[in-house]
Structures are given as structure tokens and as C-alpha cells.
C-alpha positions as CSV (number, residue, x, y, z in Angstrom):
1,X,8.7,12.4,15.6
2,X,8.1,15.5,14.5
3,X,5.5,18.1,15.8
4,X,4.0,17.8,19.6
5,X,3.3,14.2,20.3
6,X,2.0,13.4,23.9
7,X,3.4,9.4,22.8
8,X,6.8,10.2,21.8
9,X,7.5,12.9,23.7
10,X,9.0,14.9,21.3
11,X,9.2,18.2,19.7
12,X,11.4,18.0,16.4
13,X,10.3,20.5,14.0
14,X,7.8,23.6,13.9
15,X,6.5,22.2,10.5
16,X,5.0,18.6,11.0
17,X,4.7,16.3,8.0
18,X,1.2,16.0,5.7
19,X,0.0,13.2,5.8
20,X,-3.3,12.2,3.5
21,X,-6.0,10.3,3.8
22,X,-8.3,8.6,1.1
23,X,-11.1,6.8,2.8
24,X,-15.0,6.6,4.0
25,X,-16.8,8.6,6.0
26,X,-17.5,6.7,9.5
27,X,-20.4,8.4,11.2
28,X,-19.6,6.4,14.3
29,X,-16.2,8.1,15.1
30,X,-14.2,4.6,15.3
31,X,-12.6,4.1,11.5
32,X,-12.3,5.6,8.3
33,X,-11.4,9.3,7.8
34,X,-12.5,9.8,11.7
35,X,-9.7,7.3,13.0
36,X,-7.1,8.2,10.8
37,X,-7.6,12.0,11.5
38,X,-7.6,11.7,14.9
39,X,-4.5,9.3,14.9
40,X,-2.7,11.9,12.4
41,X,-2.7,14.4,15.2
42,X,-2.0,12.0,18.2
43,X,1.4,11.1,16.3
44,X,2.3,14.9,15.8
45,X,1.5,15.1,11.5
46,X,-1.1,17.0,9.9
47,X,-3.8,15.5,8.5
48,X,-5.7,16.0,4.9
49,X,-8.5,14.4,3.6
50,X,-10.1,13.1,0.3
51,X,-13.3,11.4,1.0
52,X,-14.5,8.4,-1.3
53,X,-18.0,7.4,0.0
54,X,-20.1,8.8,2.7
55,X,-22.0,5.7,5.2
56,X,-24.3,5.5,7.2
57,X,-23.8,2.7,9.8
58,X,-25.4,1.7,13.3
59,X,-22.7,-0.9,15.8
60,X,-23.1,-3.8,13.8
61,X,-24.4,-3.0,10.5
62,X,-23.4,-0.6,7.5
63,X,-26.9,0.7,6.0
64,X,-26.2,2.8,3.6
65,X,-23.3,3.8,1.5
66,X,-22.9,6.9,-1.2
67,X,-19.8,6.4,-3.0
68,X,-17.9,9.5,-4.4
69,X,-17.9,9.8,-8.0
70,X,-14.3,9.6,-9.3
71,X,-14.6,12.8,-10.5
72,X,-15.1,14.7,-7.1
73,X,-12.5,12.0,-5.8
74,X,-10.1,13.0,-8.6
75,X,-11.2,16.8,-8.0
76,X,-10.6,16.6,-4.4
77,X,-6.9,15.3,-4.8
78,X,-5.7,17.4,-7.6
79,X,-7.1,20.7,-4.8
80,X,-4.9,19.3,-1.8
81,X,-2.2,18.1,-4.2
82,X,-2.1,22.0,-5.5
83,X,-2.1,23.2,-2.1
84,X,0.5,21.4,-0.5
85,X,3.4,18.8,-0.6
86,X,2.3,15.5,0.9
87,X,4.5,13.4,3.0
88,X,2.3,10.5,3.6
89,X,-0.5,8.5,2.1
90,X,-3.1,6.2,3.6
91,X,-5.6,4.5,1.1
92,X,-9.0,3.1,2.9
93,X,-11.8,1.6,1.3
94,X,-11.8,2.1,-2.7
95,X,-15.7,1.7,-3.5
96,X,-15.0,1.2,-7.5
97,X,-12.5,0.5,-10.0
98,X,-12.5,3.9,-11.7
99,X,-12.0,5.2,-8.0
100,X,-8.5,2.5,-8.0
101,X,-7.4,4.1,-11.2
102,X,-8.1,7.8,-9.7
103,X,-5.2,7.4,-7.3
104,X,-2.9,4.8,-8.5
105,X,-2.3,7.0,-11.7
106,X,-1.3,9.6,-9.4
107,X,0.7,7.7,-7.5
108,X,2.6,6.6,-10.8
109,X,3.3,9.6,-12.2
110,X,4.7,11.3,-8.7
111,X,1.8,13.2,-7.4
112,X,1.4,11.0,-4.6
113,X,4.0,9.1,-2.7
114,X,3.7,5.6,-2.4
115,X,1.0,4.2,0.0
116,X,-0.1,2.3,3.1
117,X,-3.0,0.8,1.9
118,X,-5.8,-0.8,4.3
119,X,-7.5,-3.0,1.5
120,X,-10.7,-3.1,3.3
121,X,-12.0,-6.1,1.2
122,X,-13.4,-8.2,4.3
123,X,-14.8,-7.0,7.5
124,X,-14.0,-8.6,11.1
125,X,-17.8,-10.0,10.9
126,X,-16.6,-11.8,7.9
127,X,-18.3,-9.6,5.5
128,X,-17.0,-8.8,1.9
129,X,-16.4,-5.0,0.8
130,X,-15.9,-5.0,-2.5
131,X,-16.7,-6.6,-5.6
132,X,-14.2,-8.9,-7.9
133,X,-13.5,-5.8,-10.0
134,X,-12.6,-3.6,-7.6
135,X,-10.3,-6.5,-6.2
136,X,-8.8,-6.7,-9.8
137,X,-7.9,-3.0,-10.3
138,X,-6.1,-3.1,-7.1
139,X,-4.2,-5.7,-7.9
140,X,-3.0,-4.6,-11.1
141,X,-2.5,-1.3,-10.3
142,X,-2.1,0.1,-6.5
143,X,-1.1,-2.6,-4.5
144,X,2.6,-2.7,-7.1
145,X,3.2,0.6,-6.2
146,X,2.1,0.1,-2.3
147,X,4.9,0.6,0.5
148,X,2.4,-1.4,2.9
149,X,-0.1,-3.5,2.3
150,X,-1.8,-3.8,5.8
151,X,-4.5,-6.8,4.9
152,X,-6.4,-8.6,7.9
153,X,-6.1,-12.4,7.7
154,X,-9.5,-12.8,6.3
155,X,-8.0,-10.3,3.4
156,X,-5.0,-11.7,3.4
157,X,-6.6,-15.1,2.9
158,X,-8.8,-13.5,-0.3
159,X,-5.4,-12.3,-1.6
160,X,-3.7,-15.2,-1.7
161,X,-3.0,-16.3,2.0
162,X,0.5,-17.6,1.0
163,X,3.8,-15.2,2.0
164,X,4.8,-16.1,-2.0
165,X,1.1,-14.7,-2.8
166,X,1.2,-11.9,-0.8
167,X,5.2,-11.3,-2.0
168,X,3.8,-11.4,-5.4
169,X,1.2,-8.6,-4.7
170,X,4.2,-5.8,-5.7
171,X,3.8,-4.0,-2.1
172,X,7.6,-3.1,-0.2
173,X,5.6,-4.8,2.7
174,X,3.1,-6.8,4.0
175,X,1.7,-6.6,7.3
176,X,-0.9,-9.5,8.0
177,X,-2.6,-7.9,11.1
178,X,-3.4,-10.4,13.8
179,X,-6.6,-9.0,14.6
180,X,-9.0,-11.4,16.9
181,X,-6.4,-14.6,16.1
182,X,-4.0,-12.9,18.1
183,X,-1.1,-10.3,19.1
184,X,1.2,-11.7,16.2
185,X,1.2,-9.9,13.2
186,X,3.3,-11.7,9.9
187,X,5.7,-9.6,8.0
188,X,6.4,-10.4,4.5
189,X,8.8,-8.5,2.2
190,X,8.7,-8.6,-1.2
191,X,11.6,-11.2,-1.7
192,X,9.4,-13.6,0.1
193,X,11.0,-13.5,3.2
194,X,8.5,-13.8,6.2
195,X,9.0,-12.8,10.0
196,X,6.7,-12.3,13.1
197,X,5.6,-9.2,14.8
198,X,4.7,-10.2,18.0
199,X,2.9,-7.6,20.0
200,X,0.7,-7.3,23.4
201,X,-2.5,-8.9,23.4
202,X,-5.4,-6.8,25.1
203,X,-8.6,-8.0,26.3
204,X,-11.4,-5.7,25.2
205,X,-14.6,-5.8,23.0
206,X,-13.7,-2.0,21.7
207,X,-11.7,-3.0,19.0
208,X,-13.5,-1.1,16.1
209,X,-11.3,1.1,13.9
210,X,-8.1,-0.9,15.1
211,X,-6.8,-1.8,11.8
212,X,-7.8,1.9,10.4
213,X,-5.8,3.0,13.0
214,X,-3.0,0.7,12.3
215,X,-3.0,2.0,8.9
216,X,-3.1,5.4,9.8
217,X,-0.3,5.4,12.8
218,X,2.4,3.4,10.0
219,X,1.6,6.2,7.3
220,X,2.2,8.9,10.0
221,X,5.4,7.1,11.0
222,X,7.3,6.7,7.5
223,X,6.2,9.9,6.8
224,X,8.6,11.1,9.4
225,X,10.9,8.4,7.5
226,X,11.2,6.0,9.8
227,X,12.4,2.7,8.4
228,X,9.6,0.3,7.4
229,X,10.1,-2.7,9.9
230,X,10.6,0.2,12.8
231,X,7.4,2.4,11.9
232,X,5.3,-1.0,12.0
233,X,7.1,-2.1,15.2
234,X,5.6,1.8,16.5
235,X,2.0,1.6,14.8
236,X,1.8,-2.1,16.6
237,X,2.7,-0.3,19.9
238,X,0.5,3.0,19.5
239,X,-2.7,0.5,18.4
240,X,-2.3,-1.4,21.4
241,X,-2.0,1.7,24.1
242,X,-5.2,2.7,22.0
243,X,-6.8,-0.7,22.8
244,X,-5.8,-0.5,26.5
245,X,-7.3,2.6,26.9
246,X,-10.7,1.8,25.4
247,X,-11.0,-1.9,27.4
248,X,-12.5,-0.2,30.1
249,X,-14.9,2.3,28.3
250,X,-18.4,1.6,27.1
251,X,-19.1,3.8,24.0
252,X,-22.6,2.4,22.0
253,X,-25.3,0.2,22.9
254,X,-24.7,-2.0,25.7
255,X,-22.7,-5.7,23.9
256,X,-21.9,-4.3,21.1
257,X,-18.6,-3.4,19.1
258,X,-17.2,-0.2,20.0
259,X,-14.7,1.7,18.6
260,X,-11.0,1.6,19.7
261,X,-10.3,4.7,21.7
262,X,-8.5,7.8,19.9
263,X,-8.5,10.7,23.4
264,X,-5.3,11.4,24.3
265,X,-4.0,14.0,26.3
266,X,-1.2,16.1,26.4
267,X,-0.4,15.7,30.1
């Protein structure tokens, strides 16, 4: 890995990769832009940041949301894609179509490398995210141009449920994330072939942010090209050293959510 990384334990290269993020705003600290920031620089890349909505949320509830126009979202990409090369992309939650189109054509046409994209389309409450159209757009034109698709099974169910659905999405990868059903996450490529991930399952209530942070650590990881099936092995491992170190914590009100833990330390 390269840069200064307390989890690998490495120092490669003076110069770490970029790696940008296009996401929400999480005033909580435990997803969006706030986990994937803070997971950028526990896995040694530099982090950038285009923001698509600005929330305001308490533990348990999102009660407000101010979505970015795509203007300022298209604004804000062509200023980081002027100002440097990018290694590494993670897409969060898209809040319309136009927003979809914003980066997929810059995806298409080279600006931006292909994706891990978090579809944020159903919450772990059950909740939807985004509306039929904003589905649609993403269907026709990110997730065919996506290197991984990391969908909960909730999403993953809305997309299709299926490993020929989810084949037939376009991604390189998809990466069902087990989530609350369990350690096991399912691989599917996109010949249709289908294999398990198993992982370590960790007791805690502080799971918040986990799947942002998934999303983050596998962008961070094939940015330093690591091969697909490797960097989700190592995102699978870094979320669940996360989870271990928040099971103990309490961060919020007392019984609620809290977010998965994103200290580290160098020592």
C-alpha cells in the first residue's frame, strides 16, 4: 500500500494515490464523505471530495436533506479533475438523475476512472433513498461502467436479487455485503459466476457507516491496483477491525445506532 498506513505497515511511495469521493454530507461523523475521508487516510491515499447533498440527521432519523444542484456537483468535479489526476473513485448517494448523468458522462469520456459505487437505494432500517428515476439513470448509465457495485441485500434485492440480475447490471463486480444477515458477503462477476466472501462476524450495535466504509477501503485498495477479488478480501478485513474496535464504545444517545469506529493510531 502506498503512503503511511498504521494497517499495512507499509511505506511504498512518497506520493500516495487520489482517491475521490462523491457523496453526502453526514453530520454525525459515521458515513458519507466523513467515513470515506477518514478511511482514505487510514489506508495511506489522499482523499478529495465532491459533495452532492448536505443532511441533517439525529441516530435514527434523516431530517433534512439539501441536495447539490448538478451544476455545483458538475462545477466541483471539473475544479478537482483540473487540479489533479485521480486514481480512485467512490460514488455514494446520487440524490437526482441529472446528478447520475453529471458523473457517469465523465466517467465515459475518461475524466474519471471507473467506480466503486455504494448505491445507497435502501437503508439498514429498511428505508428507501431514492426515487424510481434516480434508480433508472443508474442503471442505464453508471452501474455499466462501475468496477464495483457494493449493494446491501436489501439493494441488492431492489436490483434484481438474482446473481444473473445483478451480472446483468454491467458492473466488473458485485459485492452483496452481508450486513446484519451475516459475515458472508456474495461475489458475482459479470459472467455470472457467483462465490462467497466469508468474513468475521462481530457483535456490536456500532455498525453505522460500515458499508460507506466498505466502499471507501475497496476504492482506496484498487487504486493502489490491487486485483479486484484481493482489494475486497482487504476492505472485508479493514471494516471488520473497524467494527471490533467500536463494539465496545458508546458514541450517541444511550440504545441507539452508532457509527462504526474510524480512530486509528499510528503506534
Amino acid at each position: 500500500m502506498a503512503g503511511c498506513c498504521w494497517w499495512c505497515g507499509t511505506i511504498d511511495s512518497v506520493t500516495p494515490p487520489v482517491v475521490l469521493t462523491i457523496a453526502a454530507h453526514d453530520p454525525l461523523g459515521g458515513a458519507g464523505i466523513a467515513a470515506d475521508l477518514t478511511t482514505f487516510a487510514a489506508l495511506g491515499v489522499h482523499g478529495m471530495v465532491a459533495v452532492t447533498a448536505v443532511t441533517a440527521q439525529r441516530f435514527g432519523s434523516v431530517d433534512q436533506v439539501v441536495a447539490t444542484s448538478p451544476e455545483l456537483l458538475a462545477a466541483q468535479l471539473d475544479g478537482i479533475i483540473a487540479s489533479s489526476d485521480i486514481d480512485g473513485l467512490k460514488v455514494g448517494l446520487l440524490f437526482d438523475p441529472a446528478q447520475v448523468a453529471v458523473v457517469a458522462e465523465r466517467v465515459a469520456d475518461g475524466r474519471l476512472p471507473s467506480p466503486v459505487v455504494d448505491p445507497v437505494m435502501v437503508d439498514g432500517r429498511g428505508n428507501r433513498f431514492v426515487t424510481a428515476d434516480i434508480e433508472a439513470a443508474a442503471r442505464e448509465l453508471l452501474f455499466p461502467q462501475t468496477a464495483v457495485l457494493t449493494p446491501n441485500r436489501a439493494e441488492a434485492a431492489l436490483l434484481g436479487g438474482s446473481p444473473a440480475a445483478l451480472a446483468r447490471l454491467g458492473a466488473d463486480l458485485v459485492v452483496v455485503t452481508g450486513g446484519a444477515a451475516g459475515a458472508t458477503d456474495l461475489l458475482v462477476w459479470a459472467d455470472g459466476t457467483a462465490a462467497e466472501l466469508p468474513g468475521e462476524w462481530v457483535e456490536t450495535a456500532h455498525v453505522r457507516g460500515s458499508g460507506c466504509t466498505f466502499a471507501a477501503a475497496l476504492a482506496a485498495l484498487l487504486a493502489d491496483a490491487k486485483p479486484l477479488a484481493t482489494a475486497a478480501a482487504g476492505a472485508k478485513a479493514f471494516v471488520a477491525a473497524r467494527l471490533r474496535d467500536s463494539a465496545a464504545w458508546t458514541v450517541g444517545m444511550p440504545d441507539s445506532i452508532g457509527p462504526v469506529s474510524h480512530r486509528f493510531s499510528s503506534n
